[in-house]
DOVO-297898 format. One record per residue (C-alpha): residue in one letter; residue number from 1; x, z, y. Coordinates in pm, 1 decimal, decimal comma. Layout:
N
   residuo   num          u          w          v
         a   NUM          X          Z          Y
...
//
This chain:
159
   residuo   num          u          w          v
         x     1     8638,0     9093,2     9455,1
         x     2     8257,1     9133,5     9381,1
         x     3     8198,2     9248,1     9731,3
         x     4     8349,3     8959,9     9924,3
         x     5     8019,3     8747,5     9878,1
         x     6     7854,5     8969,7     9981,5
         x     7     8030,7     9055,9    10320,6
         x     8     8015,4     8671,9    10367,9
         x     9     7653,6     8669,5    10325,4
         x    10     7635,3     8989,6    10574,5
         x    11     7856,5     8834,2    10820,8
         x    12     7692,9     8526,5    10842,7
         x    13     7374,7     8715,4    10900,3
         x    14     7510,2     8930,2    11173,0
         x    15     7662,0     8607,7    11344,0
         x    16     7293,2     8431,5    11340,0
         x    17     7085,7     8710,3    11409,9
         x    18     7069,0     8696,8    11778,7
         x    19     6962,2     8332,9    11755,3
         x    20     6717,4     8397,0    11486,7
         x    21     6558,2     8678,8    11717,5
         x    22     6549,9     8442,2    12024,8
         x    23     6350,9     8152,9    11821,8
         x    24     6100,4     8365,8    11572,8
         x    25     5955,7     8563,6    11817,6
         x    26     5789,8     8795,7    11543,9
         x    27     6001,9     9124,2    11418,6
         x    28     5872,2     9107,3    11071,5
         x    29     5906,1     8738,4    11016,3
         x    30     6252,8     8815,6    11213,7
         x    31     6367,9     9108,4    10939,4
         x    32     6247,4     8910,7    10627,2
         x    33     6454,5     8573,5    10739,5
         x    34     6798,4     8803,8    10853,9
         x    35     6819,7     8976,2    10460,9
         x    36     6751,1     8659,7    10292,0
         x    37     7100,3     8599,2    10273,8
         x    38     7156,6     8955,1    10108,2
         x    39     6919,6     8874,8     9829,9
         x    40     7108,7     8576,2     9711,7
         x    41     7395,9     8767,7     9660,3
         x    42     7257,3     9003,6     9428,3
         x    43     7321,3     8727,4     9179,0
         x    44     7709,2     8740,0     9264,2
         x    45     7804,7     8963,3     8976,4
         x    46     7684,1     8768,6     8719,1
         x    47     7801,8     8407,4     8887,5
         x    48     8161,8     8527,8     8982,4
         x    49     8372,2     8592,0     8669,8
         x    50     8587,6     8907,2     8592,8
         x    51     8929,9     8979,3     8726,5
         x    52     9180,9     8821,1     8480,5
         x    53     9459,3     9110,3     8564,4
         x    54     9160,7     9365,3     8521,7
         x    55     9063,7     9250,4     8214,0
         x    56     9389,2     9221,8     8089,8
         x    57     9435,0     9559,6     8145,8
         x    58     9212,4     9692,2     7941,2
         x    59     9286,4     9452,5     7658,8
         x    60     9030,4     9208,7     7667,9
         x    61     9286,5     8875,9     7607,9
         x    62     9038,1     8615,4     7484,6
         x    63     8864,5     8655,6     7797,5
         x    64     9139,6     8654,4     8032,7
         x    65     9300,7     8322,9     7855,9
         x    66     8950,3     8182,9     7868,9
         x    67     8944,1     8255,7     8263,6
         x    68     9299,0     8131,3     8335,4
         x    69     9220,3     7809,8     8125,9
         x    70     8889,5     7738,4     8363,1
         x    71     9107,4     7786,9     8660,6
         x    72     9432,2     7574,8     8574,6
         x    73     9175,8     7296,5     8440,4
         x    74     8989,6     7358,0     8809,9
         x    75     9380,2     7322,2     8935,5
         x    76     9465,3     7014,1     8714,8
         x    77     9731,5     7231,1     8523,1
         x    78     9758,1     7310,6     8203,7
         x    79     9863,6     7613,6     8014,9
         x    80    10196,3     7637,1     7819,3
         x    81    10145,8     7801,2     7472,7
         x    82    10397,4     8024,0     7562,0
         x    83    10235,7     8150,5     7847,8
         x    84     9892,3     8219,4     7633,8
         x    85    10106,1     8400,4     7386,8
         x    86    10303,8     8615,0     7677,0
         x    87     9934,9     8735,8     7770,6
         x    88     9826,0     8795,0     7442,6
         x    89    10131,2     9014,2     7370,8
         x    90    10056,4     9203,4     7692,3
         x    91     9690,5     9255,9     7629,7
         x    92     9776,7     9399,9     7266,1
         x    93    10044,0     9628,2     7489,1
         x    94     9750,5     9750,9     7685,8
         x    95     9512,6     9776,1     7381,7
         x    96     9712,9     9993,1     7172,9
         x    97     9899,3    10176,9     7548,7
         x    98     9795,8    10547,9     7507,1
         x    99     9516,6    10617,1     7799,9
         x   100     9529,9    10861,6     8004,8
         x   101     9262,3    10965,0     8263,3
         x   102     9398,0    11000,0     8648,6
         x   103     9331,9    11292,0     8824,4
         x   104     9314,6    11415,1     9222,4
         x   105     9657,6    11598,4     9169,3
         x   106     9813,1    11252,7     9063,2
         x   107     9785,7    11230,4     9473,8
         x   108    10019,8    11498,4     9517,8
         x   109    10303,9    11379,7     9252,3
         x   110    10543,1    11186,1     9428,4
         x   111    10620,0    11206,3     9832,9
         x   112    10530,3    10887,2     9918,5
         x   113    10168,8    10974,3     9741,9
         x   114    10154,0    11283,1     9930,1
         x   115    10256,5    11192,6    10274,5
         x   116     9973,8    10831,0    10260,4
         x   117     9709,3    11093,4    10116,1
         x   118     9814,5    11347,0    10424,7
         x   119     9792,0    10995,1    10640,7
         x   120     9413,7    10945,8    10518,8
         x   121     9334,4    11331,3    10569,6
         x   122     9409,4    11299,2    10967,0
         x   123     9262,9    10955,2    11021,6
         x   124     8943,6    11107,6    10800,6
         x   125     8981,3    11370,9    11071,8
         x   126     9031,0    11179,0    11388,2
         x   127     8786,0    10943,3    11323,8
         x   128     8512,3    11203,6    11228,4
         x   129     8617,0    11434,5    11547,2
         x   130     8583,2    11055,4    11776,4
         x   131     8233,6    10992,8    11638,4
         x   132     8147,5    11387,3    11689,7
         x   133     8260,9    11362,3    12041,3
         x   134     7950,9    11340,2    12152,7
         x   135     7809,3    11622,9    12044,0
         x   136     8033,8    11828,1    12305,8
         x   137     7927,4    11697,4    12554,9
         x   138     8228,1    11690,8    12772,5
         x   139     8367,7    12005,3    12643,5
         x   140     8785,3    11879,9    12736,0
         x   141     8938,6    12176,7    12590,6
         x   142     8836,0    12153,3    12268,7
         x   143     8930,4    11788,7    12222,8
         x   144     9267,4    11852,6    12378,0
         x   145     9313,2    12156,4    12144,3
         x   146     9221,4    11902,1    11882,8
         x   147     9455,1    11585,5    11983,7
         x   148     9726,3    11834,7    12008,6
         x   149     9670,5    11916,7    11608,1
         x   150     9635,5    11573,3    11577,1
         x   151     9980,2    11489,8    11733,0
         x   152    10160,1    11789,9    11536,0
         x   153    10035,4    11676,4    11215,5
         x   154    10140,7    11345,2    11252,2
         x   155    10477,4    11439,4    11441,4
         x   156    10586,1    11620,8    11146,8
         x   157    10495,2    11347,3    10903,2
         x   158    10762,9    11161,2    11048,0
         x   159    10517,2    10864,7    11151,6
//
């Protein structure tokens, strides 16, 4: 959530930049004015509260209850009673929840786990092998030999 500010702040740069270039005229008036926008948003993280579900999760209630209050009084709701007390009760949950630490082989556990994780390995691969591309410099073979890999993998995965 942090870093949507800031891709707003990038994007908007991006989107202005050509117009910037075309009035300033000078490259290092040019680069100072285009990362303005990024050094405003350095203050994001400390304007832009905390996740409410995150910090539920690890047990912090009083300042998930204070969050949800800000944003039903920003909504012109109000909060039930119950409702504070339903969060409270889950936050203890989470508090006194035994935590364990995930680990790579947590990827592998179940197949629907192991077959997005394969997924991610290929496109990893394919992507990497399309930006290397030009380093072979027209060499056909080898990028049929890998597409065919490519198309087995995937093939087999069912996808």
């Amino acid at each position: 959530m942090a870093n949507v500010p800031i891709m707003i702040f990038l994007t908007a740069g991006l989107c202005a930049m050509p117009w910037l270039a075309l009035y300033l005229h000078d490259w290092s008036t040019f680069a100072i004015v285009i990362h303005a926008l990024q050094f405003i948003s350095v203050s994001f993280p400390w304007v832009v509260p905390e996740s409410a579900r995150w910090l539920l999760s690890k047990g912090r209630t009083k300042e998930t209850v204070d969050i949800i209050t800000r944003a039903a009084h920003m909504n012109k709701k109000s909060l039930t009673p119950e409702v504070i007390r339903e969060l409270e009760e889950f936050g203890n949950e989470q508090k006194n929840a035994k935590n364990t630490q995930a680990s790579a082989l947590d990827l592998l556990k179940t197949p629907v786990l192991r077959l997005r994780f394969l997924v991610l390995c290929v496109m990893w691969y394919v992507i990497g092998s399309i930006c290397k591309r030009s380093f072979l410099r027209g060499a056909l073979k080898v990028l049929i030999v890998m597409g065919a890999g490519e198309g087995k993998i995937l093939f087999n995965c069912g996808i």
